[in-house]
C-alpha positions in Angstrom: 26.8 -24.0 19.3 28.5 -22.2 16.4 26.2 -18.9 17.5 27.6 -19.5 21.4 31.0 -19.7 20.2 30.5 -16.5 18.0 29.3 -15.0 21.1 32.3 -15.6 23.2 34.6 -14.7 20.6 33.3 -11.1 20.1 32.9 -10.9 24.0 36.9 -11.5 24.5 37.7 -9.4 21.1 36.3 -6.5 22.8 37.1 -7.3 26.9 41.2 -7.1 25.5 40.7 -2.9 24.9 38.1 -2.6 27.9 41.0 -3.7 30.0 43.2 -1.2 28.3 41.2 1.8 28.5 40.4 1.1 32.1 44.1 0.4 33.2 42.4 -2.9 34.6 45.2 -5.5 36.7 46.8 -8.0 34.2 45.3 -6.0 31.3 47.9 -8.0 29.1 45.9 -11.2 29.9 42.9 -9.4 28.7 45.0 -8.6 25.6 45.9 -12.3 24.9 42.2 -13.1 25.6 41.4 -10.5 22.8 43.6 -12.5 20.5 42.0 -15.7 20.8 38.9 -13.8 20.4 40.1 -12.8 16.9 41.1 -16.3 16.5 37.6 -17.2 17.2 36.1 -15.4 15.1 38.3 -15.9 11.9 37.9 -19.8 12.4 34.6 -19.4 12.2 34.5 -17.3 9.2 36.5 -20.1 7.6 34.8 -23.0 8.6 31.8 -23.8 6.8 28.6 -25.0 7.7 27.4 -28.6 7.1 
């Protein structure tokens, strides 16, 4: 689970300056998305395993 939610976190870290580069539609939903990505990411950095 914890390797799955890695997994999606990096995936929306890196879909937010895709969307940029490529001038996709809504790319400031993608940027968002990006966001919680790095949210993602940090929580689990913090979190520790049990």
């Amino acid at each position: 689970m914890r390797t799955a939610i890695l997994i999606l976190g990096v995936s929306l870290f890196i879909a937010g300056p895709i969307a940029k580069l490529y001038h996709f539609d809504h790319a400031n939903n993608y940027m968002i998305a990006s966001g919680l990505g790095l949210v993602m990411i940090t929580a689990l950095a913090f979190i520790k395993k049990k």
